[in-house]
C-alpha positions in Angstrom: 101.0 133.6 105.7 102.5 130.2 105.7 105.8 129.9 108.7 107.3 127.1 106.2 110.7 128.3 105.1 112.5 126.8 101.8 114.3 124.0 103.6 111.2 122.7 104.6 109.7 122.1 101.1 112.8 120.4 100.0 113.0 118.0 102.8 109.2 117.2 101.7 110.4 117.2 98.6 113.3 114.4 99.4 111.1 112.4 101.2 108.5 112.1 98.5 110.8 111.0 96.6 112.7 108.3 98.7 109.1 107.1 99.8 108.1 106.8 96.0 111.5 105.0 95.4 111.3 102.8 98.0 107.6 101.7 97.0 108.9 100.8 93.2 112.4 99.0 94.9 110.3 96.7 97.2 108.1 95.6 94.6 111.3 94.5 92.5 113.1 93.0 95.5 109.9 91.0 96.3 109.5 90.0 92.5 113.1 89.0 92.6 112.5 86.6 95.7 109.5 84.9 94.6 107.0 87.2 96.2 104.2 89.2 94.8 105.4 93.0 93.1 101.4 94.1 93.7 101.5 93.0 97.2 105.2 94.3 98.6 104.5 98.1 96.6 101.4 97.9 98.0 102.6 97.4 102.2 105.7 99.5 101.5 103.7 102.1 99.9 100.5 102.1 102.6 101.5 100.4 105.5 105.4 100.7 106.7 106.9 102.5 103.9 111.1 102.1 103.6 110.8 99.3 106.5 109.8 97.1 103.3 113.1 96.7 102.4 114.8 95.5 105.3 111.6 93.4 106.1 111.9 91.8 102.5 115.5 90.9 103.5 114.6 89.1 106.6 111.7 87.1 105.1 113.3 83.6 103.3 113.3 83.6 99.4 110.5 81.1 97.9 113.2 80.1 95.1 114.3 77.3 95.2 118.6 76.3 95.3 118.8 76.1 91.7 116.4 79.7 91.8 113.6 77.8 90.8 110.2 78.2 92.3 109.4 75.4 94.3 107.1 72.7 92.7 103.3 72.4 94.8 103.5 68.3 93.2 
């Protein structure tokens, strides 16, 4: 028999949730600052998880002042 009470499945439970959350937030924060949706889900999801977001904040937007992208020409 299993020593996990009910309080443990719903903090598994929480966190599955605020992990899956947090993957589809960085992917929109990225998108909104220029950077790749794919990418950010993917490193928040797989690599550092909810640090994305903070991370995301510190990195410099690739828009431009009037929230253009910036022109390669």
């Amino acid at each position: 028999m299993s020593d996990v009470t009910f309080d443990g499945y719903v903090l598994a439970a929480v966190l599955t949730i605020v992990s899956i959350g947090s993957i589809y937030l960085a992917g929109r924060i990225a998108e909104r600052r220029g950077r790749s949706f794919k990418n950010w889900a993917w490193i928040a999801g797989i690599l550092i998880g909810p640090l994305a977001l903070p991370l995301l904040f510190l990195l410099p937007s690739l828009h431009g002042k009037d929230g253009n992208l910036p022109c390669a020409g």
